[in-house]
C-alpha positions as YAML, in Angstrom:
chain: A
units: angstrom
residues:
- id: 1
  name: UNK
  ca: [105.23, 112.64, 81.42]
- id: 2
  name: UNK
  ca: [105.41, 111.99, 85.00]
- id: 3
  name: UNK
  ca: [102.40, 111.91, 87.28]
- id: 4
  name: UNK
  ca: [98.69, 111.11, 85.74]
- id: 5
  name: UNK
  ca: [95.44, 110.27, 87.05]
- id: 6
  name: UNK
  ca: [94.82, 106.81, 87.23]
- id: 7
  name: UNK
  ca: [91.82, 107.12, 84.62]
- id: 8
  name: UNK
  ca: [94.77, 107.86, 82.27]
- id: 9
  name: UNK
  ca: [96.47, 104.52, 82.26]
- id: 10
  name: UNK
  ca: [93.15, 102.65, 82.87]
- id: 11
  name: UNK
  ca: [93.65, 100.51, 79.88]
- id: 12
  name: UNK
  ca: [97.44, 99.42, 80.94]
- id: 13
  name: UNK
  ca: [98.21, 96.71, 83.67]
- id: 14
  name: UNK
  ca: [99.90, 98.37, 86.07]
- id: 15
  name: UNK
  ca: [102.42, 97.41, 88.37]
- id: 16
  name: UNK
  ca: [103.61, 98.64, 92.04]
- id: 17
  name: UNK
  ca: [107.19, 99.45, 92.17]
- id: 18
  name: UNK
  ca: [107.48, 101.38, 94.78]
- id: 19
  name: UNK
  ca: [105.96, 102.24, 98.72]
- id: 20
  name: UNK
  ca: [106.75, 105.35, 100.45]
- id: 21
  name: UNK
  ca: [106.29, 106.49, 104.02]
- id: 22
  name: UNK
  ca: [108.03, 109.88, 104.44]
- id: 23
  name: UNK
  ca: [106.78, 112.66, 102.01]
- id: 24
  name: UNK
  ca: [110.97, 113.30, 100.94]
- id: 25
  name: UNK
  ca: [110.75, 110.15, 99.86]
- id: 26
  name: UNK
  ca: [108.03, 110.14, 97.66]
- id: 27
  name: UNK
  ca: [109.36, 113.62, 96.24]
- id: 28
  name: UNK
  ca: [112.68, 112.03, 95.14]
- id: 29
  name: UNK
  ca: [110.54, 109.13, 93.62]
- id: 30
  name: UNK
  ca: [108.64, 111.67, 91.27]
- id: 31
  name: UNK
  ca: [112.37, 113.04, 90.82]
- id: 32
  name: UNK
  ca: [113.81, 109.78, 89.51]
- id: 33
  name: UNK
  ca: [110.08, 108.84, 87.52]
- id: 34
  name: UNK
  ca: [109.95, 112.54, 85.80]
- id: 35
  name: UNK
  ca: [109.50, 110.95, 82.30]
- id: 36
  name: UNK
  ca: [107.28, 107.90, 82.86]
- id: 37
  name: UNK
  ca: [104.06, 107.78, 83.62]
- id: 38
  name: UNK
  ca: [102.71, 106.67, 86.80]
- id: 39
  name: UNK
  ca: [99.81, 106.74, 89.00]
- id: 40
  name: UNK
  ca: [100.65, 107.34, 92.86]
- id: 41
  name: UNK
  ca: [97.47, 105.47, 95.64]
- id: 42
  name: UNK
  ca: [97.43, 106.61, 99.28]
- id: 43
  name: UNK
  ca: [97.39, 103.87, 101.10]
- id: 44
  name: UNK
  ca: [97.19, 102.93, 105.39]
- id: 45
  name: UNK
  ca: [99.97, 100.72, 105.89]
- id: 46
  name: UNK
  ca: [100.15, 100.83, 109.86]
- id: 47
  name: UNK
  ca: [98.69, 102.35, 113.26]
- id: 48
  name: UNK
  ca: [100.72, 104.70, 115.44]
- id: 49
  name: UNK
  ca: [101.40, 104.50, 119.21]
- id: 50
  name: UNK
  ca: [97.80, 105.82, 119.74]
- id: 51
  name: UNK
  ca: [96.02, 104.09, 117.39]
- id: 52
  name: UNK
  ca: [96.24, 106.71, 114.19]
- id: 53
  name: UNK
  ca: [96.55, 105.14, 110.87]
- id: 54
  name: UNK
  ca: [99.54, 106.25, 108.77]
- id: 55
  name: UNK
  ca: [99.38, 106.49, 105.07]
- id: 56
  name: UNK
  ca: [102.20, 106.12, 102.70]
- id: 57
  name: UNK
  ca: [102.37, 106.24, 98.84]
- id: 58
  name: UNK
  ca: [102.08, 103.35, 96.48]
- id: 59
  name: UNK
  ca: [103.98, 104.32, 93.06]
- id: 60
  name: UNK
  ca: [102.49, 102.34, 90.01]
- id: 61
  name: UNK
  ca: [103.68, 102.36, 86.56]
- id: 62
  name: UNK
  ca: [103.09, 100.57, 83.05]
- id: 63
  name: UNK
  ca: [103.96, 96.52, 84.17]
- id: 64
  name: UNK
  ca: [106.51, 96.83, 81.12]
- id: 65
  name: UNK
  ca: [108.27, 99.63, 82.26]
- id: 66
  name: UNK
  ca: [108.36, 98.33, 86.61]
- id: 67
  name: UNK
  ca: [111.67, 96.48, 85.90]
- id: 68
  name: UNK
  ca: [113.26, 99.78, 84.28]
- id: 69
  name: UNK
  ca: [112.06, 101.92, 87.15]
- id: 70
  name: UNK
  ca: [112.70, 99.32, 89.91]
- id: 71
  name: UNK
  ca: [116.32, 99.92, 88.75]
- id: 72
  name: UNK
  ca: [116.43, 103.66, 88.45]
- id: 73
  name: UNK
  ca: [115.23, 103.57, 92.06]
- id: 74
  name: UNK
  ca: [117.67, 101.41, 93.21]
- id: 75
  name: UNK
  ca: [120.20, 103.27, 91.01]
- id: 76
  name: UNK
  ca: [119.27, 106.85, 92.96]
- id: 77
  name: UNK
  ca: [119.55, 104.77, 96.39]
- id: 78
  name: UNK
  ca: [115.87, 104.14, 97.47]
- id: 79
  name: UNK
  ca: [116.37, 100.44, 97.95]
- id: 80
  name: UNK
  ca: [114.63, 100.69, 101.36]
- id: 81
  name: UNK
  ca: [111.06, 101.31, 99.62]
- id: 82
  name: UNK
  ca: [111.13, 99.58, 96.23]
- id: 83
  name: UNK
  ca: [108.44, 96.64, 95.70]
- id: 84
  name: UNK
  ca: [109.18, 93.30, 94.39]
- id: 85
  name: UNK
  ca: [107.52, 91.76, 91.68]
- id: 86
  name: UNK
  ca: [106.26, 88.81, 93.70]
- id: 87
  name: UNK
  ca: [104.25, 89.21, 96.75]
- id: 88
  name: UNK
  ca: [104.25, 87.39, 100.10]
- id: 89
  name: UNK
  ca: [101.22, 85.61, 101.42]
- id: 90
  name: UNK
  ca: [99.55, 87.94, 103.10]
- id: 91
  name: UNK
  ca: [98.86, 89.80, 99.43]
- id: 92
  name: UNK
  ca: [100.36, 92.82, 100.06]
- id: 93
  name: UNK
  ca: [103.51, 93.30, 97.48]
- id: 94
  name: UNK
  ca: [106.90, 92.65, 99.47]
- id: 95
  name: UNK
  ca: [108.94, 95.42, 100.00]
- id: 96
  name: UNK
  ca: [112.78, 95.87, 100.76]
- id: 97
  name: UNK
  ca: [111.62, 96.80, 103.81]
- id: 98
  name: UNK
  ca: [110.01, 93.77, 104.46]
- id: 99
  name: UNK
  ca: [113.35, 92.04, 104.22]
...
């Protein structure tokens, strides 16, 4: 199935499982999520040295189907970007990265 507009799973709660910040990463993402669907958001995530936001890619899939792909993630080595199912205060889902 792999990626679909976000009108497509409108009527699904959804559920971030991953955050990438390098476009190879978000490549081998789409590798490992080839047959689920997901929905990918561009998102700012931080400024650089002169003040230019930088975007990265939020990966969200069916909240039944996060665990699974959580663990084919971690399974093909991209612990660094995978998102937790809780969140830390701030809002914003906690990453590995975070940790």
């Amino acid at each position: 199935m792999a990626r679909v507009e976000p009108e497509a799973l409108s009527s699904q709660e959804l559920a971030p499982v991953f955050f990438a910040t390098k476009l190879k990463e978000a490549q081998q993402v789409e590798h490992v999520l080839t047959d689920v669907p997901f929905v990918v958001e561009v998102e700012p995530y931080s400024r650089s040295l002169f003040g230019t936001l930088r975007y990265g890619a939020t990966f969200y899939v069916i909240a039944g189907q996060a665990d699974d792909c959580r663990s084919r993630l971690m399974t093909a080595g991209l612990h660094r970007g995978v998102i937790e199912e809780s969140s830390d205060r701030s809002g914003r889902p906690q990453t590995r990265k975070d940790s």
